[in-house]
C-alpha positions in Angstrom: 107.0 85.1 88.5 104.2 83.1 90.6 101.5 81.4 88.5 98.2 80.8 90.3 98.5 77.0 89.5 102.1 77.2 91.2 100.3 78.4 94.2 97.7 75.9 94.0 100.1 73.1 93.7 101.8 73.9 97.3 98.6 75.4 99.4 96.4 73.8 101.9 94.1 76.8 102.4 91.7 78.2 100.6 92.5 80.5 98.0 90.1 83.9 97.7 91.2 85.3 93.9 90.2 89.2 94.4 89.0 91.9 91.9 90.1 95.3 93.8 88.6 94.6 97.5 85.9 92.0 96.6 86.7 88.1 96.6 85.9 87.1 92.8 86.2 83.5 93.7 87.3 81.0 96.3 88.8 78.0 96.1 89.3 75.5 98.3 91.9 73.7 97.1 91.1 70.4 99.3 87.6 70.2 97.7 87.9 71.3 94.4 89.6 69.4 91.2 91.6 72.3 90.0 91.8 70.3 86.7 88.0 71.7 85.9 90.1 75.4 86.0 90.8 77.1 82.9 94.8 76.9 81.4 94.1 81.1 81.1 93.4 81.3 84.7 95.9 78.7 85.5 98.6 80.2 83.9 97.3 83.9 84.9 100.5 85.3 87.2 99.9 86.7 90.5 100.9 90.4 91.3 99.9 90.9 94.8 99.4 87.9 97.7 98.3 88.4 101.0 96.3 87.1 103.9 93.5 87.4 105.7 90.1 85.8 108.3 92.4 82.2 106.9 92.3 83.1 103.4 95.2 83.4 100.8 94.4 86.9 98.8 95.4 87.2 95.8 95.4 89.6 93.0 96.0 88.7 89.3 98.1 90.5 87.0 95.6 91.4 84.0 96.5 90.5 80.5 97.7 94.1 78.4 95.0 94.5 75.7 97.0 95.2 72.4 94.6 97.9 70.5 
């Protein structure tokens, strides 16, 4: 299991997290202080990874919603 902050420790490029086929946000992990990220996100696991025009793509595994 990746985490997005495992990712984020070991990357140079710039990270696009992705909702379906839009870019949800994008970090660039050489300007950003990931510090100012949430734990939740942090700690959200990556399903799918992927690149593309210099970008890492990356999908997140969504939390199950208990009813």
């Amino acid at each position: 299991m990746i985490k997005l902050e495992d990712l984020l420790s070991v990357t140079y490029s710039t990270i696009a997290i992705m909702d379906s086929t839009l870019e949800t946000m994008i970090i660039n992990v050489n300007l950003v202080d990931t510090s100012y990220l949430s734990k939740t996100l942090l700690d959200s696991e990556v399903e799918r990874i992927d690149g593309k025009d210099g970008y890492i793509r990356v999908w997140l595994k969504e939390e199950e919603k208990e009813e």
